[in-house]
C-alpha positions in Angstrom: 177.5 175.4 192.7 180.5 173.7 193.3 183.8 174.6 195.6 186.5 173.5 194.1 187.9 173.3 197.7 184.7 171.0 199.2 185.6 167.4 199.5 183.0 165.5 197.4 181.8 162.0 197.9 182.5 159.4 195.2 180.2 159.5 192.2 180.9 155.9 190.3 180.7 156.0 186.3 177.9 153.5 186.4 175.6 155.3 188.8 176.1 158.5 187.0 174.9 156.4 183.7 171.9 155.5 185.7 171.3 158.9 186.4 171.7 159.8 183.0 169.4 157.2 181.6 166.4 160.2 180.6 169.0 162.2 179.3 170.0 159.9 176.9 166.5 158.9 175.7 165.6 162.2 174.8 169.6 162.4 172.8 168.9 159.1 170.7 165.2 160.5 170.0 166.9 163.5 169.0 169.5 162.1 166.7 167.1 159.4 165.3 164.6 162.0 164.0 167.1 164.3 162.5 168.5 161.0 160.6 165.0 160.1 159.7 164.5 163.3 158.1 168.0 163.5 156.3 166.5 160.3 155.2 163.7 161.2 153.6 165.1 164.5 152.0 168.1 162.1 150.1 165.3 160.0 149.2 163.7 163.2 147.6 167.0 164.3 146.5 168.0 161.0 144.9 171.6 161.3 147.1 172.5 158.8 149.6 171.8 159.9 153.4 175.0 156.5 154.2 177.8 159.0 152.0 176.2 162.4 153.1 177.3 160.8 156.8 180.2 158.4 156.1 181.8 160.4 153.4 182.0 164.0 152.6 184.4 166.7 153.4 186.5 165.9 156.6 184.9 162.4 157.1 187.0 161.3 153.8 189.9 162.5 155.2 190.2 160.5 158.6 189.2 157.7 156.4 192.4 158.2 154.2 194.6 157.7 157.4 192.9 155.4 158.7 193.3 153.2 155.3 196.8 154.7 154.4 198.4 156.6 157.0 199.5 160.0 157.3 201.7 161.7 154.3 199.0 161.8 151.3 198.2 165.5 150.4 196.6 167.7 147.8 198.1 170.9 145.8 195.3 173.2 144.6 195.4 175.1 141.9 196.7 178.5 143.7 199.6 176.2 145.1 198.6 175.8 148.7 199.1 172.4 150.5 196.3 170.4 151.9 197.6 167.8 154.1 196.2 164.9 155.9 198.7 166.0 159.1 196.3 168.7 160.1 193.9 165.6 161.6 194.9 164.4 164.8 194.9 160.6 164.6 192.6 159.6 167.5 189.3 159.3 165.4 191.2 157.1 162.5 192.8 155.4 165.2 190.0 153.8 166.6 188.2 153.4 162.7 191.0 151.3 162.2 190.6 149.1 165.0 186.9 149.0 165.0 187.3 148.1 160.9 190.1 145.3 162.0 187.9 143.7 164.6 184.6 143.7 162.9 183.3 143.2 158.8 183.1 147.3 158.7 184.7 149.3 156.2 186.7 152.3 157.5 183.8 154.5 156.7 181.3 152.4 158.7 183.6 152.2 161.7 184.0 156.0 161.8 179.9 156.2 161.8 180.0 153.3 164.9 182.8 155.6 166.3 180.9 158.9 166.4 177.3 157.5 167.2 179.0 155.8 170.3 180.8 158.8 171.1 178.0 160.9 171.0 176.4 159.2 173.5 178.8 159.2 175.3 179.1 163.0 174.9 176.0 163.7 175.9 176.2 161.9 179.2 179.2 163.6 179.7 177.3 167.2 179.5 174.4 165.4 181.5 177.3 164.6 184.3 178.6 167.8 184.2 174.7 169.8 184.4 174.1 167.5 186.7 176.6 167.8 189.4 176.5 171.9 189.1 172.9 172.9 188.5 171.1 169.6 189.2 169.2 166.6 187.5 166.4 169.1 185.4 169.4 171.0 184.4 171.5 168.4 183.3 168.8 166.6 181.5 167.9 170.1 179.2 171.7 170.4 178.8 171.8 167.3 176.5 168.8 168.4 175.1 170.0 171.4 173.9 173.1 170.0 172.8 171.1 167.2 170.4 169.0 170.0 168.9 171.5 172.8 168.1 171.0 174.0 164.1 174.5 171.8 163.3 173.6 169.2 165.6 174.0 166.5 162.5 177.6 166.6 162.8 177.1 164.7 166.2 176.3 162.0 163.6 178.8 162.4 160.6 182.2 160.6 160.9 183.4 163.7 162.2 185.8 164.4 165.6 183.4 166.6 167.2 181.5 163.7 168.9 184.7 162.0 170.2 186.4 165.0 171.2 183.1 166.5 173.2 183.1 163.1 175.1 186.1 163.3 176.2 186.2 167.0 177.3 182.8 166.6 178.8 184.1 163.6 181.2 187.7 165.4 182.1 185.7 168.0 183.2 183.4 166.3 184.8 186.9 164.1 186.8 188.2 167.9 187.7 185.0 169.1 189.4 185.1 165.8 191.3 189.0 166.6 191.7 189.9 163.0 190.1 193.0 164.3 188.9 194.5 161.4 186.8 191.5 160.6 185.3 191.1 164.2 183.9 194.5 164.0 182.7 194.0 161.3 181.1 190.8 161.9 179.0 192.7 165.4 178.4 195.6 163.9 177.1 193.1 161.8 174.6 191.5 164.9 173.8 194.7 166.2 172.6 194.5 163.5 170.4 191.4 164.1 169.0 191.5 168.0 168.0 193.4 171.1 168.2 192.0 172.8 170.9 192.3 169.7 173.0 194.2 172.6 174.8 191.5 174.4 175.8 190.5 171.2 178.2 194.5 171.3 179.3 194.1 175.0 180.5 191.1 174.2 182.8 192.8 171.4 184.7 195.8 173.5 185.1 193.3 176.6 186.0 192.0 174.3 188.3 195.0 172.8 190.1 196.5 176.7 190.4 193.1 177.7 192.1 193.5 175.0 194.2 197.1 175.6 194.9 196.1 179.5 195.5 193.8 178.7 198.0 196.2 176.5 200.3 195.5 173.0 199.4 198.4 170.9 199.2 199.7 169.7 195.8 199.2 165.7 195.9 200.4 163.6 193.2 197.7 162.6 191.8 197.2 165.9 190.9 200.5 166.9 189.8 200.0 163.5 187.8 197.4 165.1 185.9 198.5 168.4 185.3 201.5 167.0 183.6 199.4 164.1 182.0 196.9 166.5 180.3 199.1 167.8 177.6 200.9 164.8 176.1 198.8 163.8 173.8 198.4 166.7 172.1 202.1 167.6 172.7 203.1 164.0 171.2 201.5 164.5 168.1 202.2 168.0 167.6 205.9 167.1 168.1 205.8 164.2 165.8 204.1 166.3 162.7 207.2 168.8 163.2 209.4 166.3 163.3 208.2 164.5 159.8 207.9 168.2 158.4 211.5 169.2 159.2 209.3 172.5 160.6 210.5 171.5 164.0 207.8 172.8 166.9 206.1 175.3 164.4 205.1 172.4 161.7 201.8 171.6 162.6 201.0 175.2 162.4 202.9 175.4 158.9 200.4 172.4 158.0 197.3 174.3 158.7 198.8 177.1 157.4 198.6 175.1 154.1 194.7 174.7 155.0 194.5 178.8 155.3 193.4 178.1 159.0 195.6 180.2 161.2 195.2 182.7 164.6 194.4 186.0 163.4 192.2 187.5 166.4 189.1 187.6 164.2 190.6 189.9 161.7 190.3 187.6 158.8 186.0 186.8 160.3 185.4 190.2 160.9 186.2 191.5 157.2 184.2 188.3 155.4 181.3 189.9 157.5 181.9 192.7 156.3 182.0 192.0 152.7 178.7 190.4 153.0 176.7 193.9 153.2 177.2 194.1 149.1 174.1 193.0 148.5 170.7 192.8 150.1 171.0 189.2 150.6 174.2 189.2 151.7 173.5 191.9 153.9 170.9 189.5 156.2 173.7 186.8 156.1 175.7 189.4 157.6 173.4 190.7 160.1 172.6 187.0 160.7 176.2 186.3 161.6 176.4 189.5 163.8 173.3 188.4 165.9 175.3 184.8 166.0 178.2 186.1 167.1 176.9 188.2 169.5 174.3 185.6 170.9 177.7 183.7 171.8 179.1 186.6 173.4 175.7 186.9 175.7 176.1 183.6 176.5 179.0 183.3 178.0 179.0 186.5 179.7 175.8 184.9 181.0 177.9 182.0 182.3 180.3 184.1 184.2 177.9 186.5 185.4 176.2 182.8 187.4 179.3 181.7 188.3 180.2 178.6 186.5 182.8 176.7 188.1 186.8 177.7 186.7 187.4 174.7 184.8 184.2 174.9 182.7 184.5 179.2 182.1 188.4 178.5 180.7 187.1 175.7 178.8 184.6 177.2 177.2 186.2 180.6 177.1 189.2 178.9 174.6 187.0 177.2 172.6 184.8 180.4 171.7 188.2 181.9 171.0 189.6 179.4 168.6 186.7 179.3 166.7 185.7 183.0 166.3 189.0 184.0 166.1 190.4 181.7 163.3 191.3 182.3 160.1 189.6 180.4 157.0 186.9 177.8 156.7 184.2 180.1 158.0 181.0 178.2 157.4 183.0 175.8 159.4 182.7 177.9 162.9 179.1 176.9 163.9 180.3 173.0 164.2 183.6 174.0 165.9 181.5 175.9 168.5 179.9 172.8 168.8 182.3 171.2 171.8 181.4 174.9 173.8 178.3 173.1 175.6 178.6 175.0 179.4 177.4 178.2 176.8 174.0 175.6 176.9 173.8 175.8 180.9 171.9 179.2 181.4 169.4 178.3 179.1 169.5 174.5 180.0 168.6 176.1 183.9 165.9 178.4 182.3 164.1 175.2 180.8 164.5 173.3 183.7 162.2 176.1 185.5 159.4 175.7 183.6 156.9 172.6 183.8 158.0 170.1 182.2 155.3 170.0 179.1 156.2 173.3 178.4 159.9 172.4 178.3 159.1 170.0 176.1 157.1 171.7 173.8 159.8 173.6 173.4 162.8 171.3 172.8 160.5 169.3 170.7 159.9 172.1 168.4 163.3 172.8 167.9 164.0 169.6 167.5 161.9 169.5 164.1 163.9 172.6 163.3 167.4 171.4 163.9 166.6 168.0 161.7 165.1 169.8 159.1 168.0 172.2 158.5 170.4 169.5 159.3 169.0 167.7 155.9 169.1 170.9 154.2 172.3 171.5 155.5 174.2 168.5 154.1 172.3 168.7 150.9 173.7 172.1 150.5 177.2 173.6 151.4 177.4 171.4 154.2 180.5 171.4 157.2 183.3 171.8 155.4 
């Protein structure tokens, strides 16, 4: 594992790529059968898999500001507010510019945006496996990532893609203690989604460990410590400023959505009302075991000693998502960024021969594209 305090030798983008080349072989086969299957189901279905990609739930929305800006909302029928401010403008950012510099339409551009992202992503969890548990490791990581149950979002016109790839790689810069760089993809994070601050408060954790133990505060890494947070900070300031709502606005915005901090209160009782029925009951038992399969595995993760950055990381973005109010079929895809909760098992797979590993990963692969079709079909990521 790695000191935060050792002195590491530079590790160039394009040689970690190289490294990485497996890794990404196994993502795109990953992603390529669970769009092959979603495929096939629509085919069945009669729906199109392009619109069950490019243009349901949150997808539509980035696609609105990215064709007209921010300022278009909805009222609902109990009077609450849903506005397009709760979306951080990175993602229709870059739809825009990919729609103004090609034939795509803003919808198409997303899709180029994510799948480029993704890959990105995931040879941003390779880098990180890599460089802490080893090449094995890092290679199962991405893996694991491509064949979780809600791994189709990494292919929707969602943010999750885009916002994991840039978490993935400022994590990556602050175990290599390339400060600015960290700051940087943090800062674009906080761009990207919410709990960009989640990636903020592990380069800070970082740079106070580092601090703690002696080392001397250079610039660059003062640079980014105070780099990390202006994205997020820039946007979240701008929202308050449109809304007259000052610094709380954007929270009064997602208050509109019914997504607010509640310490799990709000989760906790929509479990609870599932045990009504008999069916609902197994939904609820099924969301217990989920719940507490997260729990195990980051206890796992501190109990082998992941580095700082990557146990704060993770720790805020179980937090945010269990402990959120609304949108609760929602939580499996916003658990999604939480990858170093992949590294015990990623190490576990790495131990065993490498047909057996693959067996195994294969299989779940099947799984994972298979309820991804039936996913979207159904109630989908809202």
């Amino acid at each position: 594992m790695t000191d935060l305090d050792q002195r590491l030798p530079p590790s160039p983008a394009g040689s970690v790529l190289r490294r990485a080349a497996p890794a990404l072989l196994v993502y795109a086969g990953v992603r390529a059968l669970g769009v092959a299957v979603l495929a096939v189901w629509g085919a069945a279905a009669g729906k199109s898999p392009h619109t069950l990609l490019s243009a349901r739930w949150d997808s539509l929305w980035y696609t609105r500001v990215a064709e007209h800006g921010y300022g278009w909302e909805v009222t609902l029928p109990d009077g609450s507010v849903h506005s397009n401010l709760a979306f951080f403008p990175l993602l229709p950012w870059l739809e825009r510019l990919v729609s103004a510099v090609s034939p795509l339409s803003y919808a198409d551009a997303g899709l180029v945006v994510s799948w480029v992202a993704s890959l990105f992503a995931a040879a941003g969890i390779f880098a990180v496996a890599d460089h802490v548990y080893g090449r094995r490791a890092g290679i199962c990581a991405t893996a694991l990532w491509a064949v979780l149950p809600v791994g189709v979002v990494q292919s929707m016109a969602y943010s999750e893609s885009l916002f994991t790839a840039l978490a993935a790689w400022s994590l990556y810069a602050v175990l290599r203690e390339r400060w600015v760089t960290a700051g940087v993809l943090a800062s674009l994070a906080g761009l990207t989604r919410p709990v960009g601050a989640a990636v903020v408060a592990a380069i800070w954790a970082a740079a106070a460990v580092r601090m703690y133990r002696g080392r001397r505060a250079d610039r660059r890494m003062l640079l980014g410590v105070v780099l990390a947070p202006l994205g997020a900070a820039a946007y979240v300031l701008w929202v308050g400023r449109r809304t007259g709502g000052g610094l709380f606005g954007y929270l009064d915005v997602q208050a509109g959505w019914g997504n607010g901090f509640d310490f799990g209160y709000a989760f906790v009782r929509f479990i609870g009302e599932k045990f009504t029925s008999v069916p609902g009951a197994l939904a609820g038992l099924g969301l217990i075991v989920g719940v507490g399969l997260v729990v195990w595995l980051y206890v796992l993760c501190v109990r082998r000693e992941q580095p700082l950055p990557l146990l704060v990381y993770c720790g805020i973005v179980v937090v945010l998502a269990l402990c959120a109010a609304g949108y609760f079929g929602s939580k499996p895809r916003l658990l999604m960024p939480a990858f170093p909760l992949l590294l015990p098992v990623a190490v576990a797979l790495a131990r065993l021969r490498t047909s057996r590993s693959a067996l195994v990963l294969g299989g779940v692969a099947v799984a994972s594209a298979v309820y991804g079709a039936f996913w979207l079909h159904g109630s989908g990521p809202p």
